[in-house]
SEMAR-598451 format. One line per field, with one value per residue: residue number from 1; x, y, z of N, C-alpha, C, O in turn. Coordinates in pm, 1 decimal, m for minus. Layout:
BEGIN
rogu c(NUM / ...) $
n_u c(X / ...) $
n_v c(Y / ...) $
n_w c(Z / ...) $
ca_u c(X / ...) $
ca_v c(Y / ...) $
ca_w c(Z / ...) $
c_u c(X / ...) $
c_v c(Y / ...) $
c_w c(Z / ...) $
o_u c(X / ...) $
o_v c(Y / ...) $
o_w c(Z / ...) $
END
This chain:
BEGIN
rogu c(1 / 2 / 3 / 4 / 5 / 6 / 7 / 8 / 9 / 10 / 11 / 12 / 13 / 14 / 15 / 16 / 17 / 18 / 19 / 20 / 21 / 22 / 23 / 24 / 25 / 26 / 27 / 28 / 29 / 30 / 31 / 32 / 33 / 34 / 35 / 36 / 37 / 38 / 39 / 40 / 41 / 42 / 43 / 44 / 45 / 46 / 47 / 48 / 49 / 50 / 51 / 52 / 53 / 54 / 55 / 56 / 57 / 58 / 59 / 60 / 61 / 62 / 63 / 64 / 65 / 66 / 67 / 68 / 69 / 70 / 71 / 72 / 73 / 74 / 75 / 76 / 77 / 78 / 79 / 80 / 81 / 82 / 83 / 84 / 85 / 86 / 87 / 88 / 89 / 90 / 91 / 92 / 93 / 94 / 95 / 96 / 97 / 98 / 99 / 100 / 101 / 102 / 103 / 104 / 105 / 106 / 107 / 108 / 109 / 110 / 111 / 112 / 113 / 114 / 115 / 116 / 117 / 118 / 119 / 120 / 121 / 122 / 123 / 124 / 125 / 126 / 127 / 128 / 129 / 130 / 131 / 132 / 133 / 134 / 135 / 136 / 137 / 138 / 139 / 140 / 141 / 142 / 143 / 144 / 145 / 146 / 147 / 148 / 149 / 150) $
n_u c(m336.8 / m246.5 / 70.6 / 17.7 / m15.5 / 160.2 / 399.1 / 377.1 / 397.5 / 678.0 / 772.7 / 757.2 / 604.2 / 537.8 / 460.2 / 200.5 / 140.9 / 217.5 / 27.7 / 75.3 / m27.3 / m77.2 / m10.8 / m354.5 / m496.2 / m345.5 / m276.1 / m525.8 / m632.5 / m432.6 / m492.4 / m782.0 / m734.1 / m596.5 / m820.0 / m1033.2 / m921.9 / m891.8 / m1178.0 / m1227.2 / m1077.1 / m1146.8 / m1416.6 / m1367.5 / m1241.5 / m1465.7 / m1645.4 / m1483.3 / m1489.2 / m1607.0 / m1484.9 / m1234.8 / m1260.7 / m1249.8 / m1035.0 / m853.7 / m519.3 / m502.7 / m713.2 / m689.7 / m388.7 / m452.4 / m638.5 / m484.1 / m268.5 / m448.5 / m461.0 / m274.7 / m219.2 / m405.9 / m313.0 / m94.3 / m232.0 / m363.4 / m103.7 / 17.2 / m175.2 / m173.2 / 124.7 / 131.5 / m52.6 / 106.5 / 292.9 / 195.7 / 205.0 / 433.6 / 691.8 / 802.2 / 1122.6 / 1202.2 / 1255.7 / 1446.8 / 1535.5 / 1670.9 / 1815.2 / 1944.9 / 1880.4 / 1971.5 / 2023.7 / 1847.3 / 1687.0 / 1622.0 / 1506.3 / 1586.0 / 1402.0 / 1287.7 / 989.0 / 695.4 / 542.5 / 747.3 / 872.4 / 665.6 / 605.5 / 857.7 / 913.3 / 652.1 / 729.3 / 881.0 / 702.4 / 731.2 / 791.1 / 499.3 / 375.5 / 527.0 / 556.9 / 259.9 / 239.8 / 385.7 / 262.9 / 6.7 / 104.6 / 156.2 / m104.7 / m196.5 / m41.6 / m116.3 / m424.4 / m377.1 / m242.3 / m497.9 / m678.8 / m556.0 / m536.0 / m824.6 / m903.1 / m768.3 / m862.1 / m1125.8 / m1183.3 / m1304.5) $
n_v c(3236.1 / 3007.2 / 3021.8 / 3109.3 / 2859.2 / 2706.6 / 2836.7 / 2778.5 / 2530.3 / 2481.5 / 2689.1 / 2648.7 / 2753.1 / 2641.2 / 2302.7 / 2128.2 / 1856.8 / 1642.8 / 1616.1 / 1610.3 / 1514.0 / 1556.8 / 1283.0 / 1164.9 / 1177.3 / 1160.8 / 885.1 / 746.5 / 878.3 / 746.6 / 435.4 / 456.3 / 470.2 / 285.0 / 114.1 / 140.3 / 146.1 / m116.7 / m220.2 / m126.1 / m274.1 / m539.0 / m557.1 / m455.7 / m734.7 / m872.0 / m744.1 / m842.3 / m1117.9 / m1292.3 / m1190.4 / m1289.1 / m1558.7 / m1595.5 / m1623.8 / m1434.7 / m1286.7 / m998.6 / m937.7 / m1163.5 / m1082.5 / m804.6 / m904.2 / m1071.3 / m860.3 / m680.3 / m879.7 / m936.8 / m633.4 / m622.6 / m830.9 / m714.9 / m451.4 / m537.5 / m681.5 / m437.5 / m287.4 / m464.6 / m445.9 / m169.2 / m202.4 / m366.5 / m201.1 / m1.4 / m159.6 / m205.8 / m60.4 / 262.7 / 292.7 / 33.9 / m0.5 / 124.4 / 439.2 / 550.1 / 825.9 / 660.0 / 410.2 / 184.7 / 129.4 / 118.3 / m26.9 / m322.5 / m368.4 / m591.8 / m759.8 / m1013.8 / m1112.4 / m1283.8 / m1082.6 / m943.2 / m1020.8 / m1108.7 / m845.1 / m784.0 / m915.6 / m869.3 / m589.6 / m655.8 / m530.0 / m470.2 / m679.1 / m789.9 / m534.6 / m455.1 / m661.9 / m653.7 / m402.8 / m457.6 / m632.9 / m481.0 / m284.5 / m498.6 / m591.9 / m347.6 / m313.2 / m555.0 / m513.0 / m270.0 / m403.4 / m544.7 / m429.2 / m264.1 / m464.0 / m516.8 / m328.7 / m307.2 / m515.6 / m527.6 / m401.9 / m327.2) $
n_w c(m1606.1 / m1639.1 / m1632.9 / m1332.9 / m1174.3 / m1339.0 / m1188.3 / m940.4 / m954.1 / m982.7 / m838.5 / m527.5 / m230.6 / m35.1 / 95.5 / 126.3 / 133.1 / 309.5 / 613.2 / 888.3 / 1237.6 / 1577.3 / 1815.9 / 1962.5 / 1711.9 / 1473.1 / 1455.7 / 1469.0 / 1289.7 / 1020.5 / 1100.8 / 1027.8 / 744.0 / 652.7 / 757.6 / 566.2 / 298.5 / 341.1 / 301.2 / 54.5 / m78.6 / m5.3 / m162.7 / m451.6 / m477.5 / m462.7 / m655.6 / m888.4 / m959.7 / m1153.9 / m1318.8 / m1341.5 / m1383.3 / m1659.4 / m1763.0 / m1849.8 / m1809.9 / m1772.2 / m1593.9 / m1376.8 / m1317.3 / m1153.1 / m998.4 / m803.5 / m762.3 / m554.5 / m397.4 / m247.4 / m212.3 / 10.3 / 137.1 / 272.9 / 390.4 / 587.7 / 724.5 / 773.9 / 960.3 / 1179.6 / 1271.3 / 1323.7 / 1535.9 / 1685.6 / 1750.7 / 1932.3 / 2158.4 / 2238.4 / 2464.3 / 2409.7 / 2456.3 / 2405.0 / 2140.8 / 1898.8 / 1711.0 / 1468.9 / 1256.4 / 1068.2 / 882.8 / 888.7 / 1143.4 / 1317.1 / 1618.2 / 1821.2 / 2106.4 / 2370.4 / 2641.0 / 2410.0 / 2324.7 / 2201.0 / 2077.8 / 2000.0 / 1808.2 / 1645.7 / 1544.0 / 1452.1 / 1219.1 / 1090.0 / 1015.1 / 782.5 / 556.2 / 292.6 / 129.3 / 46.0 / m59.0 / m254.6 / m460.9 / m505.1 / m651.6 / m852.5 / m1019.4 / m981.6 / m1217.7 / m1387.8 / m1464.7 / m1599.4 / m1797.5 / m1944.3 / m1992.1 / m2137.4 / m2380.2 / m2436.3 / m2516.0 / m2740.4 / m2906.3 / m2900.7 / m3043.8 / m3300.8 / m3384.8 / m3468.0 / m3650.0 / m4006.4) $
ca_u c(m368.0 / m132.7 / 149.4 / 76.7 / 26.0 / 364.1 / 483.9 / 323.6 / 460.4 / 851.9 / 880.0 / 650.4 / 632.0 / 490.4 / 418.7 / 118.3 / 147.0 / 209.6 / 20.0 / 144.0 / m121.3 / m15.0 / m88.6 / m374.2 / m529.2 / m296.9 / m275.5 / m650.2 / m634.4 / m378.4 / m575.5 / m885.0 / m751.7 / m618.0 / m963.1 / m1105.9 / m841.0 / m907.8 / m1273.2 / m1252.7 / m971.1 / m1249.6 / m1537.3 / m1341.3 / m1216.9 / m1592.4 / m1710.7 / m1445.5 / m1492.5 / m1674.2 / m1367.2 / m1121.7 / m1294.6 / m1275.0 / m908.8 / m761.1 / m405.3 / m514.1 / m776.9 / m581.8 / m321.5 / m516.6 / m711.0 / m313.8 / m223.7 / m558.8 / m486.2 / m150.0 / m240.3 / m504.9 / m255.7 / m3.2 / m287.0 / m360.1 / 14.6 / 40.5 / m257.5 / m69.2 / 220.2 / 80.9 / m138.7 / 181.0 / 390.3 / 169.5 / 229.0 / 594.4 / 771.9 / 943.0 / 1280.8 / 1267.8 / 1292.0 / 1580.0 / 1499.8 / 1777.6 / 1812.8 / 2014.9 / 1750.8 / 2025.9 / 2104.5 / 1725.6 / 1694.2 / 1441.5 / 1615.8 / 1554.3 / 1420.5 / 1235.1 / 891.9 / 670.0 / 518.3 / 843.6 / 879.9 / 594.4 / 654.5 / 1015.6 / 855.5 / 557.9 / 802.9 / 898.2 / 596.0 / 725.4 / 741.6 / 390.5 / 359.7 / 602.6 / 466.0 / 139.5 / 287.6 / 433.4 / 107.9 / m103.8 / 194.4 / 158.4 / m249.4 / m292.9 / m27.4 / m217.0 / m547.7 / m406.9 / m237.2 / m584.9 / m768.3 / m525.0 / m600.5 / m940.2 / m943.3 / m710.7 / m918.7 / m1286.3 / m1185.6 / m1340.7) $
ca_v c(3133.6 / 2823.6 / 3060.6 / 3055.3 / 2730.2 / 2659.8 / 2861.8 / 2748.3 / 2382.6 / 2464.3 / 2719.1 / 2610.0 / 2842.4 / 2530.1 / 2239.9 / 2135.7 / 1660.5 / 1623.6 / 1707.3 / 1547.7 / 1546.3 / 1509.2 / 1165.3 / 1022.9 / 1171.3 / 1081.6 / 721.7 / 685.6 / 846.8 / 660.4 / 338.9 / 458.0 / 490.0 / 131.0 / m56.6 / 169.6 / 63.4 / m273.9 / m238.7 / m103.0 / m434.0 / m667.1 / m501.2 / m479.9 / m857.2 / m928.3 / m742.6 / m892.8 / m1275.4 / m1334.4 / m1183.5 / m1371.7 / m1671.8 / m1570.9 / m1665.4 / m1363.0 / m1228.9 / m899.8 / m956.0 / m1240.0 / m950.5 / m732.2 / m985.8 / m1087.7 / m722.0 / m680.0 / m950.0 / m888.7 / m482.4 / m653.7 / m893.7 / m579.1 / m390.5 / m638.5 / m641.7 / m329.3 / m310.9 / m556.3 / m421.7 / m60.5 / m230.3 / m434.7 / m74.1 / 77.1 / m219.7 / m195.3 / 18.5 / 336.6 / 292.2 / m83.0 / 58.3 / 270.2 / 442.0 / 671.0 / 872.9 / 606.2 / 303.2 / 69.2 / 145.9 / 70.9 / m175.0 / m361.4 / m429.4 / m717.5 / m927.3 / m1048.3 / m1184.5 / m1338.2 / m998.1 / m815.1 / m1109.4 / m1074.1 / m691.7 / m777.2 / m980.8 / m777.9 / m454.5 / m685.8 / m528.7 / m465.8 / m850.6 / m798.1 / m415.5 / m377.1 / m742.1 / m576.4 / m294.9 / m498.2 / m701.8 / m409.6 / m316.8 / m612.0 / m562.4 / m265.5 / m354.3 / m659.6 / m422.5 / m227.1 / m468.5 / m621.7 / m244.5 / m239.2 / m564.6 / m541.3 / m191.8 / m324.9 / m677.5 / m483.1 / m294.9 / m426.2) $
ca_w c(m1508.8 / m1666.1 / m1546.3 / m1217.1 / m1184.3 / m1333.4 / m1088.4 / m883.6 / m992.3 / m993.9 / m713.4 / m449.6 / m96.6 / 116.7 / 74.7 / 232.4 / 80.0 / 410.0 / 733.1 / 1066.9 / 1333.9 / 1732.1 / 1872.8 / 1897.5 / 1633.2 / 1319.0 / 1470.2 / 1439.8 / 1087.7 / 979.0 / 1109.4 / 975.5 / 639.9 / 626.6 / 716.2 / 431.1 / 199.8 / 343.7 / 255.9 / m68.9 / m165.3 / m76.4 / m201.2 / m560.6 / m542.1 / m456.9 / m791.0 / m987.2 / m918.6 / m1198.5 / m1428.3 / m1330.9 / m1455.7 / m1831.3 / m1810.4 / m1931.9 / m1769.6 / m1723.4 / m1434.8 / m1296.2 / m1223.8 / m1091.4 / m838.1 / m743.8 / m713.7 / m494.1 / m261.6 / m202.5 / m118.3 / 142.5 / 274.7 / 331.5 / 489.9 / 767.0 / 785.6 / 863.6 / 1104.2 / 1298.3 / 1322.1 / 1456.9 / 1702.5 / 1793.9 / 1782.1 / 2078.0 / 2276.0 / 2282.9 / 2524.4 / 2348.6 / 2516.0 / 2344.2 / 1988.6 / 1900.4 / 1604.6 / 1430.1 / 1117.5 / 952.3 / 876.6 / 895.1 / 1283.1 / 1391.4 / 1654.8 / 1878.1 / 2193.0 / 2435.5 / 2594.4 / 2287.1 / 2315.9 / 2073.2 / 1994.3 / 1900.0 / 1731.3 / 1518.5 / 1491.5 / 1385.8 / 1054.6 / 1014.4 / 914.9 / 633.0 / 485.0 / 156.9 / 68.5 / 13.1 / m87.5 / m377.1 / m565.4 / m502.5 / m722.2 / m971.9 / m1028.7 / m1038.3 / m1326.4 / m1503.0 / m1513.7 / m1678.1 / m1925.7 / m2020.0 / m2021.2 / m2238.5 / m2475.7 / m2456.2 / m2577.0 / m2843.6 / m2998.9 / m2927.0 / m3109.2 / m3404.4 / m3474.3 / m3460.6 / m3790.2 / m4117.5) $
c_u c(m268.3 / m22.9 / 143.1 / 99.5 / 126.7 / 479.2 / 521.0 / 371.0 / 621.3 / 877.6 / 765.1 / 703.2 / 670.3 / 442.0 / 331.0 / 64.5 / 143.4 / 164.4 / 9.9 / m3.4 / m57.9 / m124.8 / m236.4 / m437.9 / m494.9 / m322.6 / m437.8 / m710.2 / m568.9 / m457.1 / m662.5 / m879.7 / m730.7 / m739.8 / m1017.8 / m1090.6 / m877.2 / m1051.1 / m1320.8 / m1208.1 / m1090.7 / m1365.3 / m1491.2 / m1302.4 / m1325.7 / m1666.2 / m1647.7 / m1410.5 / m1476.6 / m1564.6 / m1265.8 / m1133.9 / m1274.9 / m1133.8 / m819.7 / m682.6 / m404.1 / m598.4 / m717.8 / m475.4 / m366.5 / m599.4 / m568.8 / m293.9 / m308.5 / m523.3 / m368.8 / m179.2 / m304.5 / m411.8 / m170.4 / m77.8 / m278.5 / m196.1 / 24.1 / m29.5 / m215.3 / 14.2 / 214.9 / 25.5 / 12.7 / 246.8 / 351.4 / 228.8 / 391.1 / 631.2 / 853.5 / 1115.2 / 1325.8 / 1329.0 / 1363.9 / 1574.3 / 1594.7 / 1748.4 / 1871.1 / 1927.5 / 1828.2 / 2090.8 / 2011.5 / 1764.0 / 1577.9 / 1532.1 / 1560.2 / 1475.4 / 1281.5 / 1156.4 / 820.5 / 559.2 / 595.6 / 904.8 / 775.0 / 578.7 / 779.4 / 970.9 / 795.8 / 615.1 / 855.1 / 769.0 / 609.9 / 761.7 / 612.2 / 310.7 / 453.3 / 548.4 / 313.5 / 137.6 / 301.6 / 311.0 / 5.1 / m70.7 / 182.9 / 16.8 / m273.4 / m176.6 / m63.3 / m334.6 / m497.9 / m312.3 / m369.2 / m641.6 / m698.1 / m553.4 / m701.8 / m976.7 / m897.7 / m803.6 / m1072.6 / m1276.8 / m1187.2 / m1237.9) $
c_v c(3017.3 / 2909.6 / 3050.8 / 2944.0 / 2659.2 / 2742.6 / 2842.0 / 2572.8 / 2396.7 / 2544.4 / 2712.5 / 2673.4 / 2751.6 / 2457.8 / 2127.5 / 1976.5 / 1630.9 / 1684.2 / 1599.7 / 1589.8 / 1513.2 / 1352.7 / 1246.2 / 1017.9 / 1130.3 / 977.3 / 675.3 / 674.1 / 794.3 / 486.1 / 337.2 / 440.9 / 347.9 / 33.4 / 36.6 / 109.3 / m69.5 / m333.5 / m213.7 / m245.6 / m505.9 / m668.0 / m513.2 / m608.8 / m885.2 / m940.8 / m809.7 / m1039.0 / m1330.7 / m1299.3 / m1223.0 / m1545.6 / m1676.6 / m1628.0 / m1575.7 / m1314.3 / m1090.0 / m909.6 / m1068.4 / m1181.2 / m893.7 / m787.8 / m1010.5 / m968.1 / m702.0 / m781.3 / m912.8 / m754.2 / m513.4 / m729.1 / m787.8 / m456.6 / m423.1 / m677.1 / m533.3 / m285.0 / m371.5 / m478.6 / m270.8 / m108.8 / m241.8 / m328.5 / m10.5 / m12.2 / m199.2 / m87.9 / 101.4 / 326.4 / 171.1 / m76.8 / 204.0 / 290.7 / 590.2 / 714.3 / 791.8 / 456.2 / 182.4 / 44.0 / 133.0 / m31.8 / m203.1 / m427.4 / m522.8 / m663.4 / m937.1 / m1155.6 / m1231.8 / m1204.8 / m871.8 / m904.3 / m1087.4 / m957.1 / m668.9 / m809.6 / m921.4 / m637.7 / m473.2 / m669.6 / m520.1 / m581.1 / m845.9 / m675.0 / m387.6 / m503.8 / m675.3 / m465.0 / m340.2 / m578.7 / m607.4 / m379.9 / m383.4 / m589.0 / m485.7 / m213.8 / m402.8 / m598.3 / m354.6 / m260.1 / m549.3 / m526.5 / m290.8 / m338.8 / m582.8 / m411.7 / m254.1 / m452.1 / m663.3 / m432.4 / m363.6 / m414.4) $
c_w c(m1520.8 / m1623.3 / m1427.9 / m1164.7 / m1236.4 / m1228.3 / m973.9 / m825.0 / m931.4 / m845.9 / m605.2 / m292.7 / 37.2 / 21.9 / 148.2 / 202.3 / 228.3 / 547.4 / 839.8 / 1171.9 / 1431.6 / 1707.9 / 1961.5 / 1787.5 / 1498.4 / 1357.2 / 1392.6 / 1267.9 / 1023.6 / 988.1 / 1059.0 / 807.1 / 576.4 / 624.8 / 631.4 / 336.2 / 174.4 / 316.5 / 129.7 / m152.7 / m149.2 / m118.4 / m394.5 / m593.5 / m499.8 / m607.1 / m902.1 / m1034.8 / m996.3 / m1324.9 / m1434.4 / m1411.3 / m1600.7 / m1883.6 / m1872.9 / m1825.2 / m1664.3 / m1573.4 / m1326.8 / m1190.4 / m1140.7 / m965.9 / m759.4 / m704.6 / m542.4 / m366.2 / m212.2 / m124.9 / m4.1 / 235.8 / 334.4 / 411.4 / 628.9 / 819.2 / 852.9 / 1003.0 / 1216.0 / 1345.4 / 1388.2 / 1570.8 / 1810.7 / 1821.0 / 1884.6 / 2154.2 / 2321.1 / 2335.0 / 2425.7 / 2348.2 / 2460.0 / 2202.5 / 1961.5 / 1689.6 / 1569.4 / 1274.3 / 1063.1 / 990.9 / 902.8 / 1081.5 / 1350.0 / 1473.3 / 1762.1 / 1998.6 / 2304.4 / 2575.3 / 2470.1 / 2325.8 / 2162.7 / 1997.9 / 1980.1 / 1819.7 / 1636.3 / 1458.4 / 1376.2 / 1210.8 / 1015.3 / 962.2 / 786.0 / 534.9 / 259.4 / 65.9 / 34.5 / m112.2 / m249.7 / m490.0 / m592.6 / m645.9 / m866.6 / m1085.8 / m1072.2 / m1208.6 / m1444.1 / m1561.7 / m1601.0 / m1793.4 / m1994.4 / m2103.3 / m2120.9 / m2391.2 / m2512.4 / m2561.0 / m2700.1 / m2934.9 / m3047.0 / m3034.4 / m3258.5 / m3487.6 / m3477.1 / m3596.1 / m3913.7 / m4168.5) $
o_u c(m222.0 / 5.5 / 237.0 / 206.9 / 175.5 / 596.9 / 625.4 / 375.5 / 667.0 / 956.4 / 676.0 / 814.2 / 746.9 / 396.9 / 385.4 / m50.3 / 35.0 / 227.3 / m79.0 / m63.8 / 33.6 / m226.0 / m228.8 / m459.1 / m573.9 / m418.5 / m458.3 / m762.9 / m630.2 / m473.2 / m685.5 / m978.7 / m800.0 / m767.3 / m1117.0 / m1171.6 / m892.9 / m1068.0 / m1426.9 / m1265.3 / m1150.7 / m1429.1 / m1571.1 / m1310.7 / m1297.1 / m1715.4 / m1713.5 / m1329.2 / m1387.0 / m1560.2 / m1192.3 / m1051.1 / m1290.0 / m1110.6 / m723.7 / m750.2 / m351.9 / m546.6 / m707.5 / m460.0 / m326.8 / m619.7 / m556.4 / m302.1 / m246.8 / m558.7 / m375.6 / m169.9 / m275.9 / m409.1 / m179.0 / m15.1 / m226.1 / m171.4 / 37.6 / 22.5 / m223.4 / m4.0 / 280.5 / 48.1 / 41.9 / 282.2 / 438.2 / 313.8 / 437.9 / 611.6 / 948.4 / 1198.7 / 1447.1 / 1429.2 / 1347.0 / 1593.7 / 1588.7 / 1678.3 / 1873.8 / 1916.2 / 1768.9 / 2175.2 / 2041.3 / 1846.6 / 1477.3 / 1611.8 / 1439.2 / 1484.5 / 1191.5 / 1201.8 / 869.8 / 505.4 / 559.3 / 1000.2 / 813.4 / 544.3 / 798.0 / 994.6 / 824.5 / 553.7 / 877.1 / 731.3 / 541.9 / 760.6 / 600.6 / 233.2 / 426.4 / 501.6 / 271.0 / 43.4 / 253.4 / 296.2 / m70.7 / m143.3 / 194.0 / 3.5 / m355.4 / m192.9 / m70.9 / m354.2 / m568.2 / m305.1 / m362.2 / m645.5 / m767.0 / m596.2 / m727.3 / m1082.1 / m987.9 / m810.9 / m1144.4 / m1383.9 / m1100.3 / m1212.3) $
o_v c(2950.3 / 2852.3 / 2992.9 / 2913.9 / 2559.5 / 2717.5 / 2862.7 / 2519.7 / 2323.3 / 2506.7 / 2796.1 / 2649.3 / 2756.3 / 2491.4 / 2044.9 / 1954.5 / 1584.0 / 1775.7 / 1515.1 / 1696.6 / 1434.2 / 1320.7 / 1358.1 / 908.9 / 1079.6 / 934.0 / 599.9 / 596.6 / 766.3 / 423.8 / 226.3 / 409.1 / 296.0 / m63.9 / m30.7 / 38.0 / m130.5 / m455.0 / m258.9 / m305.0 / m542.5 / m773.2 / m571.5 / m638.1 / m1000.6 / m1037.0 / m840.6 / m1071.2 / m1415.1 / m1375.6 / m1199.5 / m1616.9 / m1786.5 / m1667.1 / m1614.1 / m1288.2 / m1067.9 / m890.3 / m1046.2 / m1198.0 / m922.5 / m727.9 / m959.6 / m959.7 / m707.8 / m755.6 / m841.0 / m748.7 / m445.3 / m718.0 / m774.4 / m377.0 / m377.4 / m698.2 / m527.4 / m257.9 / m329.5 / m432.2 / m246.6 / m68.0 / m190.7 / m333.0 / 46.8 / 33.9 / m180.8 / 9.6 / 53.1 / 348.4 / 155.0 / m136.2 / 323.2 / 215.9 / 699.6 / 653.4 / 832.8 / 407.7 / 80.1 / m35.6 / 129.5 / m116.7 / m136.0 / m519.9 / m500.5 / m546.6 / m853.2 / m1265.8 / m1221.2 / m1221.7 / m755.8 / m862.2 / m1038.1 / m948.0 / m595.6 / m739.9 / m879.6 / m576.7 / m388.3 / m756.4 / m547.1 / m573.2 / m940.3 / m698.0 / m300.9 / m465.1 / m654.6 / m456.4 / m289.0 / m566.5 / m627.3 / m412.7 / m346.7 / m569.1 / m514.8 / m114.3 / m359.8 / m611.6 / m364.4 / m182.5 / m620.9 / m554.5 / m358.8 / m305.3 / m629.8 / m413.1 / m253.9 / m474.2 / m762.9 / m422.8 / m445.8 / m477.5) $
o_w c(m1428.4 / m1518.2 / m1373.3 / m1112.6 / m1183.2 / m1202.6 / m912.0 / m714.0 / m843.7 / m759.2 / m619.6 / m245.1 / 133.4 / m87.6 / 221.6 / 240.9 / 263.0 / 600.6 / 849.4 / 1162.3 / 1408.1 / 1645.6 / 2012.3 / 1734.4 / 1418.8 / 1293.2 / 1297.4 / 1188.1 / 920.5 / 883.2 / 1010.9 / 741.4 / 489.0 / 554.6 / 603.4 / 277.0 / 68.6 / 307.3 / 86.8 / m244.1 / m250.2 / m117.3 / m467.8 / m712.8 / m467.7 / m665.9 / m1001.4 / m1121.5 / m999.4 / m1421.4 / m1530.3 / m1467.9 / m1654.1 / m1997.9 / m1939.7 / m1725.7 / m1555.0 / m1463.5 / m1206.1 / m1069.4 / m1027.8 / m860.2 / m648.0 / m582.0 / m436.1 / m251.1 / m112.5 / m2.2 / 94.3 / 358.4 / 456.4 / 481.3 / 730.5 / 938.0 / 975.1 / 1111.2 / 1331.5 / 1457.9 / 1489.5 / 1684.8 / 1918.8 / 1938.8 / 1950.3 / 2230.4 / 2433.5 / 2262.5 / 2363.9 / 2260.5 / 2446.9 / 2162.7 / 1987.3 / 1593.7 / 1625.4 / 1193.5 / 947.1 / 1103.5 / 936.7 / 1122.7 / 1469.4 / 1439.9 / 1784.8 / 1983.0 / 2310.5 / 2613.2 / 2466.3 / 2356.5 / 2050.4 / 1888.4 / 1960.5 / 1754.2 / 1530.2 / 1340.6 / 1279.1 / 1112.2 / 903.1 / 874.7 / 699.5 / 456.2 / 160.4 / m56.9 / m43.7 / m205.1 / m333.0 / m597.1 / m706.2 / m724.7 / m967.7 / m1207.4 / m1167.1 / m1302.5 / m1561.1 / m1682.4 / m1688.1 / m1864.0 / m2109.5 / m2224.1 / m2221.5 / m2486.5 / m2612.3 / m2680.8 / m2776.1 / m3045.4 / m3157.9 / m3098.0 / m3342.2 / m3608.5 / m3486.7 / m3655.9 / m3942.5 / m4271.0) $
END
């Protein structure tokens, strides 16, 4: 059995990480999965209110991480809504990421489209934050494991 499954691992037939749906159904699952996301973030900085107060590093992070992933949700939410509204033919979108463009005339919501794609101002601190947390956590474990022992 652990054979095939390494074979399973290295030479893989299909790979089935990604599945594409036609419009409009991905859109919706894609949308749907964000206000989940976006209900789970404030449902966990709800329960963890009360740990942030204690003053320790580690949950500090982790509420920072947490808000950050929520503000980069509702980024993104935005910026799909604002992506239906825009005319296809306005956004020229090529295989080379640096040749994208958003072509005129330029209102104030391909204006806020234009900013809101700077999502990963929000998304990669998010990352780094979570990062930092559950280093802390578990420089915390280890101390707390090492300074319990008679």
């Amino acid at each position: 059995m652990l054979l095939f499954l390494l074979l399973a691992l290295f030479f893989p037939s299909r790979s089935w990480a990604v599945q594409v749906h036609g419009p409009p159904e991905g859109l919706y699952a894609h949308i749907l999965g964000h206000l989940i996301f976006i209900a789970s973030l404030v449902f966990i900085l709800y329960k963890t209110r009360a740990q942030c107060r204690t003053g320790q590093k580690c949950w500090f992070y982790l509420r920072l991480s947490l808000f950050l992933f929520l503000f980069w949700n509702i980024d993104t939410l935005i910026v799909h809504f604002l992506e239906m509204e825009i005319p296809p033919e306005h956004l020229v979108i090529s295989s080379d990421v640096f040749k994208h463009r958003l072509l005129g005339p330029l209102t104030w919501r391909k204006y806020l489209y234009y900013i809101g794609r700077f999502d990963h101002l929000f998304c990669v601190p998010a990352m780094w934050f979570m990062l930092q947390s559950l280093i802390s956590f578990y420089k915390e474990t280890q101390f707390n494991k090492h300074s319990t022992r008679p």
